[in-house]
One Martini backbone bead per residue (centre of mass of N, CA, C, O) as a GRO file, in nm:
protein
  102
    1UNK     BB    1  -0.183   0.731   3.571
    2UNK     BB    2  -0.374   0.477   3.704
    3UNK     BB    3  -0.344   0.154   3.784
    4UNK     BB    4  -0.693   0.155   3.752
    5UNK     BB    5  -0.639   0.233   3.451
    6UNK     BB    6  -0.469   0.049   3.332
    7UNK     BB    7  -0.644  -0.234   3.445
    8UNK     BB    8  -0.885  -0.131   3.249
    9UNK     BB    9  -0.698  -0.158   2.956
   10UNK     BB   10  -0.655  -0.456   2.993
   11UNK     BB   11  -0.917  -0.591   3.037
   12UNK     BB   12  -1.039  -0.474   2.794
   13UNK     BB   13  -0.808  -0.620   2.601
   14UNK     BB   14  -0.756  -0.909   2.754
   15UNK     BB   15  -0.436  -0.923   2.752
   16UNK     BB   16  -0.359  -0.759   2.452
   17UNK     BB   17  -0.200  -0.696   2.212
   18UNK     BB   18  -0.149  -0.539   1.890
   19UNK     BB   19   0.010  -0.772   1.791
   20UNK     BB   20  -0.193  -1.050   1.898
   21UNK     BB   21  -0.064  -1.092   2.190
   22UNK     BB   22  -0.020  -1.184   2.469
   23UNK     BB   23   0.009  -1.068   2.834
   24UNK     BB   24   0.187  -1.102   3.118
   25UNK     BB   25   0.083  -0.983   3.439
   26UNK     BB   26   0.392  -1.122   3.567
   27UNK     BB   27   0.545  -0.930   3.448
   28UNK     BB   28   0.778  -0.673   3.455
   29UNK     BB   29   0.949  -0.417   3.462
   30UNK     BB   30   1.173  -0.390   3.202
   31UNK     BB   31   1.013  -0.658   3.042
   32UNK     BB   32   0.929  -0.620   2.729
   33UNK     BB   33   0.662  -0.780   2.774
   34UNK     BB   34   0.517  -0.624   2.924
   35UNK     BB   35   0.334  -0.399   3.041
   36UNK     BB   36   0.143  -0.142   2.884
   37UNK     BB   37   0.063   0.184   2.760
   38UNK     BB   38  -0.092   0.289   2.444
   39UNK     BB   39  -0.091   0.575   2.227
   40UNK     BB   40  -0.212   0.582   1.915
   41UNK     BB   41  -0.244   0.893   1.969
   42UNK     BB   42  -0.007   1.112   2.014
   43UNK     BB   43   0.019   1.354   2.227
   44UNK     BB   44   0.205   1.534   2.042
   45UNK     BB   45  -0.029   1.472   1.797
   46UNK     BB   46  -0.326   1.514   2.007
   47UNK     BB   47  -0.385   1.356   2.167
   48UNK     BB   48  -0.560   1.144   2.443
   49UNK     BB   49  -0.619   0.971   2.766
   50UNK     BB   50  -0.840   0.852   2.643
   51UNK     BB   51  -0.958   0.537   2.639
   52UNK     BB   52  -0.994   0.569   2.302
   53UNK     BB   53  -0.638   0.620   2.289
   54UNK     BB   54  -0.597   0.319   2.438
   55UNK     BB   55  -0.361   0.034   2.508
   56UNK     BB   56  -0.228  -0.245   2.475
   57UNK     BB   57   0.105  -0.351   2.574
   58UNK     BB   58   0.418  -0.416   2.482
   59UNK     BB   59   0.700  -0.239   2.543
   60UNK     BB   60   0.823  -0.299   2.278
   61UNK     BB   61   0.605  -0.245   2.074
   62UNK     BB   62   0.560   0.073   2.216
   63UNK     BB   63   0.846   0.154   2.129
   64UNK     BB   64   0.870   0.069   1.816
   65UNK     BB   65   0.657   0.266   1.751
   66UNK     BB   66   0.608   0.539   1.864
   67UNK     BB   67   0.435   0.773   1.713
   68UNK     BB   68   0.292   0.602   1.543
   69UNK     BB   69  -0.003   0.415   1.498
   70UNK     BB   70   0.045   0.114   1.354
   71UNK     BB   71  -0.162   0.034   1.107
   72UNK     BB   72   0.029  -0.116   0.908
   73UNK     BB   73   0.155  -0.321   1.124
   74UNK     BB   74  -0.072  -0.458   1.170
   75UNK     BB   75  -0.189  -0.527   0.893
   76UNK     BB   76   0.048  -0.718   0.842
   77UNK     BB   77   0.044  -0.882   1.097
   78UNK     BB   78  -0.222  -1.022   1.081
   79UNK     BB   79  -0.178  -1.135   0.783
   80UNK     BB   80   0.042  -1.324   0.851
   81UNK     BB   81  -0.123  -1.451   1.145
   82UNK     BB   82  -0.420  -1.474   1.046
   83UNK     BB   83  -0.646  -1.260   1.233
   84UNK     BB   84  -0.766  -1.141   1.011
   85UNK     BB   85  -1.061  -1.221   0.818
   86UNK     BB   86  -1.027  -1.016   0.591
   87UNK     BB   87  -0.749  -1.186   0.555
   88UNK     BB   88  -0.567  -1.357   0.401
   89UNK     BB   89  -0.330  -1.597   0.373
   90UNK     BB   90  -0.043  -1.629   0.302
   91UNK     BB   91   0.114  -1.790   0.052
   92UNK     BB   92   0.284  -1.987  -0.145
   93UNK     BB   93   0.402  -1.971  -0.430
   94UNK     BB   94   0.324  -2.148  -0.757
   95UNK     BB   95   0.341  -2.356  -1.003
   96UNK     BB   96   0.218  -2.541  -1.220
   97UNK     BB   97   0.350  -2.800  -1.067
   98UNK     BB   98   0.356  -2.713  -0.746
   99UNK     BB   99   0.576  -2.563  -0.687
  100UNK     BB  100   0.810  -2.374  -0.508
  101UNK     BB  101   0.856  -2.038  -0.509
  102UNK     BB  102   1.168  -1.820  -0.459
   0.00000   0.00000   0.00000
């Protein structure tokens, strides 16, 4: 991949790794927060380096990824982080009293 496809990656999704968070341009490797590019679904899974299977990512999100497509970690950090619009924000539970249960 050409530096020039990877930061058509990073610009396309605005650099945001897919955890939520900012990518900051100014990182280099090996600094885990720089960036990477992520294969959504891996090559060795049939995957293909179609911008379509490609995301950014920092480089920790996306080793600590593995093969795995991520879509569950995601949609956990999202519920978490309250990013996305369609699941609510988890509360702390409370008694009758408005007290929070441990």
């Amino acid at each position: 991949m050409t530096k020039k496809q990877r930061l058509a990656i990073y610009e396309r999704d605005g650099w945001y790794c897919f955890c939520g968070k900012p990518i900051d341009s100014a990182l280099k490797s090996p600094d885990p927060m720089s960036a990477s590019v992520d294969h959504i679904y891996a090559r060795v899974d049939g995957g293909t380096d179609d911008p379509a299977n490609l995301r950014a990512a920092h480089r920790k999100c996306n080793s600590s990824k593995g093969r795995h497509t991520g879509v569950l970690k995601e949609r956990r950090q999202k519920r978490k982080f309250g990013t996305d619009r369609n699941q609510p924000v988890p509360q702390p539970l409370r008694g009758r009293d408005g007290q929070r249960l441990t």
